[in-house]
N, C-alpha and C positions, 0 to 999 in steps of 0.2 A: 504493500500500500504506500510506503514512505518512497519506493523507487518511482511510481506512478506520480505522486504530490511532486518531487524533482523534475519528473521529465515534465510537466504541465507547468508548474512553475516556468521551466525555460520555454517554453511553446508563449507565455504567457508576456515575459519579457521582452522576448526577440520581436514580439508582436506590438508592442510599444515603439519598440525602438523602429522595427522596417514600416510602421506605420507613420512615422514622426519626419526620417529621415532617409526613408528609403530603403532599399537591400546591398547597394553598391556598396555604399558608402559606411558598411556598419560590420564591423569584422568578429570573429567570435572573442577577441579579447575586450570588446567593447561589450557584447553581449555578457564575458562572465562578471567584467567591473559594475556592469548596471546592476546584476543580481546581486553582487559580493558573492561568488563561488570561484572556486579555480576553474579555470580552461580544461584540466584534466577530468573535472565532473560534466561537463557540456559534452564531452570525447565517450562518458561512457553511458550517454545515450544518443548520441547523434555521432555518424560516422564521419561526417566533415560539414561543410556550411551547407552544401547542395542539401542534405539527407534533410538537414534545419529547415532551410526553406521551402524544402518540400512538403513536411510534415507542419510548418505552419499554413501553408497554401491550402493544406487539407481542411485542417480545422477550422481555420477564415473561414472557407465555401460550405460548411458546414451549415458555422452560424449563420452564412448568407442566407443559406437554404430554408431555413429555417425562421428568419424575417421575411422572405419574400413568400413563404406560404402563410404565413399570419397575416400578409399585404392582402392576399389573394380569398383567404378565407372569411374577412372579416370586413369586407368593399360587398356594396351592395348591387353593384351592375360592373359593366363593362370601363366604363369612363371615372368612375367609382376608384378601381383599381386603379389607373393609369393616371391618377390626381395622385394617389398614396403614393405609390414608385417614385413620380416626379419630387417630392417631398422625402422620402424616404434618397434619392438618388443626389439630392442637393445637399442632407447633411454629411453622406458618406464622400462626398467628391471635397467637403470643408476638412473634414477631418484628417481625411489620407494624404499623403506628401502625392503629388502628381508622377514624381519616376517610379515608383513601387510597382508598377504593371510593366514600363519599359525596362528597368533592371530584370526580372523574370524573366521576359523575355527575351532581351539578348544574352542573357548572363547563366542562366540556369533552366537551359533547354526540359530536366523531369520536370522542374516544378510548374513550367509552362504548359506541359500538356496535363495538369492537374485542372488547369486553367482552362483550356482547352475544353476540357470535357466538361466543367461545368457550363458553356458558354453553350454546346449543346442542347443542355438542358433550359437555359434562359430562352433560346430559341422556339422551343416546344413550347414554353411558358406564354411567349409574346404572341403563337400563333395560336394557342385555344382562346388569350382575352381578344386577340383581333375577330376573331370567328364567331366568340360568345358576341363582342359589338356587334358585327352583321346582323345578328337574329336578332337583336334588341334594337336593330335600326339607326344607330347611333356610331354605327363606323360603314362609310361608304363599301356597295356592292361589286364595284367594278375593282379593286383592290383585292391583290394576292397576299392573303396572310402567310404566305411562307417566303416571298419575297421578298415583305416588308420586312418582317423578321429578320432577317438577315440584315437587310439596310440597317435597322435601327442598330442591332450590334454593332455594326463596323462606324454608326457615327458616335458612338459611346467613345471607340478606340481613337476614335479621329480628336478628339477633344483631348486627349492624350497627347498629341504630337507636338509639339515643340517646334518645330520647323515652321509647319501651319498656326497655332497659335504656342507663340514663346510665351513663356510663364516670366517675365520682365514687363508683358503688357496687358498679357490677362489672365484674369482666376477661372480655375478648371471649371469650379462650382457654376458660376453665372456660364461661361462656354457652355457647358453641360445643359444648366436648365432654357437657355436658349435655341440650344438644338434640339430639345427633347420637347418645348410648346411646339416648332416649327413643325416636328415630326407629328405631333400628335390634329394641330390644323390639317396638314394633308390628307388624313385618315377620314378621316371624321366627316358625319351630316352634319347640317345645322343643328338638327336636334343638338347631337354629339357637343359641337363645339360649345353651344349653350350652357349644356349640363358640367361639361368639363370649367369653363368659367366658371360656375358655381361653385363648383366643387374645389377649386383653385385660389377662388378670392374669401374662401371661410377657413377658418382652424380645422385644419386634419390633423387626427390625432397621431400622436409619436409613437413609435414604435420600438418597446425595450430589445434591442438584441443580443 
């Protein structure tokens, strides 16, 4: 039980820390100074940094998983859901350092397709609330929900890039929720967009994760 309370302990730490400032940038002597442990106790449950990262990427998409089914479970429609995300998607884009997804993915190819595969499942996720829209009227019929799915994904990643928007002139969080209204006007009737305003311009409620 005391080996399980150490290794979560470090899962827990290194999750502060690749949260704060990234995965590059944070080496496991920094990980053991933040906890006060030696480096040789980090060594006897993780086999180098990668094994870390990998094993925090897991437990991250975990809890991910796990808010965004509470999103999903407790939104009373289609547009319902997709006001909570957006809200739900602007506190986690405040909180995370903006390279924590491009370190993974240049730097530690297993823990990326950790990633990877969760991004799968987000997909599935986007194409039942587009399709439940459909049937409630409130997201356009001439629109591919497995399309759009995908689009949405990759403009999540795009608001990541640096190149297209440098992080010296703008904040991930506004990028983000600015492409994610954009995204969601396209979609959407008028019914749709109405109820989405609604649902946008009142207190949604927070979600513990």
């Amino acid at each position: 039980m005391e080996e399980l309370d150490i290794k979560d302990k470090i899962l827990k730490g290194a999750e502060e820390l690749f949260m704060r400032y990234g995965v590059r940038s944070i080496s496991m002597d920094d990980i053991a100074r933040h906890l006060s442990v030696s480096k040789k106790t980090l060594y006897q449950h993780f086999a180098d940094k990668e094994d870390l990262v990998t094993e925090f990427s897991k437990n991250h998409l975990v809890s991910q998983r796990s808010v965004y089914e509470k999103l999903r479970d407790d939104s009373q429609n289609a547009i319902d859901h997709l006001s909570r995300i957006a809200v739900c998607l602007k506190k986690e884009m405040e909180d995370a350092n903006p390279a924590l997804l491009f370190d993974i993915q240049k730097f530690h190819p297993k823990a990326w397709s950790v990633w990877i595969n969760f991004k799968k499942g987000i997909v599935k996720e986007i194409i039942d609330n587009l399709t439940k829209g459909k049937e409630e009227g409130t997201v356009r019929e001439d629109i591919s929900p497995e399309i759009l799915a995908i689009v949405r994904l990759e403009l999540i990643q795009l608001a990541f890039n640096e190149e297209i928007f440098p992080r010296s002139k703008f904040k991930v969080a506004d990028v983000q929720t600015q492409i994610f209204d954009q995204f969601v006007f396209g979609v959407v009737t008028d019914k749709g967009r109405k109820l989405y305003l609604k649902y946008k311009n009142k207190s949604t409620p927070t979600i513990n994760s």
